[in-house]
C-alpha positions in Angstrom: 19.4 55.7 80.9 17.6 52.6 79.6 17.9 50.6 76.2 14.9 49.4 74.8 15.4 46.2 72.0 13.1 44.1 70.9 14.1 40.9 72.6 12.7 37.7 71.5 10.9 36.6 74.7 11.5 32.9 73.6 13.1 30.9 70.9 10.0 30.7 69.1 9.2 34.4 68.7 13.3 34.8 67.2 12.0 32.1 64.4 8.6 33.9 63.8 10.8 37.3 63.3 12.8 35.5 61.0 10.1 34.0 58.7 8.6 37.6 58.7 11.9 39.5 57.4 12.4 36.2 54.6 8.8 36.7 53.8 9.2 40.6 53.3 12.8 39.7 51.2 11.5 36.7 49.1 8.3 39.3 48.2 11.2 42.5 47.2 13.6 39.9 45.1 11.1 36.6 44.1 7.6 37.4 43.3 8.2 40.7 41.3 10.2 38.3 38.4 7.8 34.8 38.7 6.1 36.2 35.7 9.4 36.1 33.9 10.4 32.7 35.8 7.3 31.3 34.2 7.9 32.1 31.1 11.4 30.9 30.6 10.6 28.0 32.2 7.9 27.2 29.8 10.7 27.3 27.0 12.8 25.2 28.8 9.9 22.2 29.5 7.8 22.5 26.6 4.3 22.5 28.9 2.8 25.3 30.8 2.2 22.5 33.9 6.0 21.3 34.1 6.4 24.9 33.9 4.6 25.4 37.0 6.1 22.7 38.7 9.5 23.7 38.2 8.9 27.6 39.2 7.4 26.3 42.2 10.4 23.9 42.7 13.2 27.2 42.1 11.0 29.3 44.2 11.3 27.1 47.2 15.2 27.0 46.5 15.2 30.5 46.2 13.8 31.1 49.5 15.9 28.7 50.9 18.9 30.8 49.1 17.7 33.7 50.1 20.5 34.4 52.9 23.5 34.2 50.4 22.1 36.4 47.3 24.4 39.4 47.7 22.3 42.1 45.8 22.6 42.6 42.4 20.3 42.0 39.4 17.8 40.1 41.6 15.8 39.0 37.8 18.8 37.2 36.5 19.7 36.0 40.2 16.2 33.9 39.9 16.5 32.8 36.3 20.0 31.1 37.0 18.1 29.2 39.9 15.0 28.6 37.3 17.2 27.2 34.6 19.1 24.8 37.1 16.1 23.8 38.4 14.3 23.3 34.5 17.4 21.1 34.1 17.3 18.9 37.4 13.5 18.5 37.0 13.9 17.5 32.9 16.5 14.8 33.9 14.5 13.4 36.8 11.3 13.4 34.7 12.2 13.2 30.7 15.6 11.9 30.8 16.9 12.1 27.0 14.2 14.2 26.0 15.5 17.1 23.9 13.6 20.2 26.0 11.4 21.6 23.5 9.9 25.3 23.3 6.8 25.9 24.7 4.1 27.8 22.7 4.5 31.6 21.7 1.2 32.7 23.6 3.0 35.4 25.6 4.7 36.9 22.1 1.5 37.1 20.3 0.9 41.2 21.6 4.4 41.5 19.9 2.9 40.4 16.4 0.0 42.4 16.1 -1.0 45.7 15.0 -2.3 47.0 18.8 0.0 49.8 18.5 -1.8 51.2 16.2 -5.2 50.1 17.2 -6.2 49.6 13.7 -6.1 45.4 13.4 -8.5 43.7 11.0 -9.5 40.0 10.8 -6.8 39.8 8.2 -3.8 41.5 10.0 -4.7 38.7 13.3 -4.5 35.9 10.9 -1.3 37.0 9.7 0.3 38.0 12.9 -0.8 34.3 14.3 0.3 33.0 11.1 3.5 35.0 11.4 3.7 33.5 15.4 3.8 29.9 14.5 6.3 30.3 12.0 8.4 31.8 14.4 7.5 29.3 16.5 8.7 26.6 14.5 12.0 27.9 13.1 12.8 29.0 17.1 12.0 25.1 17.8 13.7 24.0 14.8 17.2 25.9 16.7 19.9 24.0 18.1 18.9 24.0 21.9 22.4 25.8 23.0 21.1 28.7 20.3 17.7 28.3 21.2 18.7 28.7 25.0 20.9 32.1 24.6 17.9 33.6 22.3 15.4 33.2 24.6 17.3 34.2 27.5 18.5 37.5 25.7 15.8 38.1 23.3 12.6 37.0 25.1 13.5 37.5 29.0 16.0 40.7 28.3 18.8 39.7 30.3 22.4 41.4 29.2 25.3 39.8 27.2 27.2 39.4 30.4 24.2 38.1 32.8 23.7 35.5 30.1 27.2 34.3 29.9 27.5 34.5 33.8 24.4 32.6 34.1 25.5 29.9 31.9 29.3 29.9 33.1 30.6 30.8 28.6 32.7 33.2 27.4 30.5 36.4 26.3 32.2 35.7 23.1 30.5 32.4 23.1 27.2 33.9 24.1 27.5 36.6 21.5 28.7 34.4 18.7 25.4 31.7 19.5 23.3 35.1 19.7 24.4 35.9 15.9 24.3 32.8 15.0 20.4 31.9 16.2 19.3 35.5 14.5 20.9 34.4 11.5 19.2 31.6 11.1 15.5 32.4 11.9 16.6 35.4 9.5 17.4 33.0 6.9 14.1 31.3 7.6 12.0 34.1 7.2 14.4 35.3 4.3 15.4 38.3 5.9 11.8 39.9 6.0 10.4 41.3 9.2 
């Protein structure tokens, strides 16, 4: 009775098998999130290019990474490494810049009237309208509120992921949570 394995024939062929089965794991746990990676890396840099940079910048770390992720929340995995990354590339580039929040392009579907199909000239002006304000009063946030917001708020990530990600106390991230609604409610004075 025989065994059959695949056998690399040479060294070479055990490294091409390897790139294949990192390829196949960075497309399962990476590439279905970039979107998201984008995006919070557009708040963190202020500019859709240093975005792209720094995506491009975690990605590569990611796949170099890719051996120790254990499983898990694979989305909040590649945000921690997108932040870190944000962080390194703001202090190589921008040192002392305060990061600033990118535009609110990707929120402006949340604003407007498509669920009920019905929008009007007047209802777009008012949800863009509406959008910058938000905008502004989200830029106008102390960056550790800003930071939690975002992270919760826009990119969905749990109480604990966020405080995980960011090495605080969930109380701390729950209590910056409350405290960053509160204000943007106090700018908009409590009307939605």
């Amino acid at each position: 009775m025989s065994l059959s394995r695949a056998v690399p024939e040479s060294p070479d062929d055990a490294v091409v098998l390897s790139d294949k089965s990192s390829a196949e794991r960075f497309g399962e746990v990476v590439l279905p999130h970039l979107a998201d990676a984008l995006a919070l890396a557009r708040w963190l840099t202020g500019s859709a290019v240093d975005a792209e940079d720094v995506v491009q910048d975690a990605c590569l770390k990611a796949h170099r990474s890719l051996e120790t992720y254990a499983g898990g929340n694979a989305r909040a995995w590649l945000l921690a490494i997108v932040r870190n990354a944000a962080y390194a590339w703001l202090a190589q580039n921008h040192p002392g810049r305060i990061v600033a929040v990118g535009d609110l392009a990707d929120l402006d579907a949340l604003g407007t009237c498509a669920a009920t199909g019905s929008e009007t000239p007047e209802t777009a002006l008012i949800a863009k309208n509406d959008a910058a304000a938000l905008e502004a009063a989200i830029m106008a946030l102390p960056h550790a509120f800003r930071e939690i917001l975002v992270l919760r708020d826009v990119n969905g990530l749990s109480y604990r992921e966020i405080a995980a990600m960011l090495h605080l106390p969930l109380g701390t991230v729950m209590s910056r949570l409350a405290r960053a609604r509160g204000s943007l409610e106090a700018e908009f004075g409590g009307a939605r």
